[in-house]
Phi, psi and omega in degrees: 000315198286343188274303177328316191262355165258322175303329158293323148289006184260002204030042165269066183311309198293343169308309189296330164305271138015286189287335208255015154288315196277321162299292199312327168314294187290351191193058166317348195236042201243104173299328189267356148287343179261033184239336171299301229265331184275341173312299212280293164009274175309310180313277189326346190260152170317144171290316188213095199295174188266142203097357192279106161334310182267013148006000000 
């Protein structure tokens, strides 16, 4: 969690990603790596994928 949370302020967000997986892997039920991992997600996907109709 705590490398997640420096990887993120480095904005290598898919690093950051990567580790709070692997927490949830060791601790599935650790609300705040799945309240992180799902924040970082959203940021990291394209606003308007290619192919996106609404462009």
């Amino acid at each position: 969690m705590n490398r997640a949370r420096v990887y993120e302020k480095l904005g290598r967000v898919e690093k950051a990603i990567l580790d709070l997986k692997e927490a949830l892997r060791i601790a599935p039920d650790n609300e705040d790596a799945l309240q992180r991992l799902s924040a970082l997600e959203r940021l990291s996907k394209p606003e308007h994928p290619i192919g996106d109709p609404h462009k």
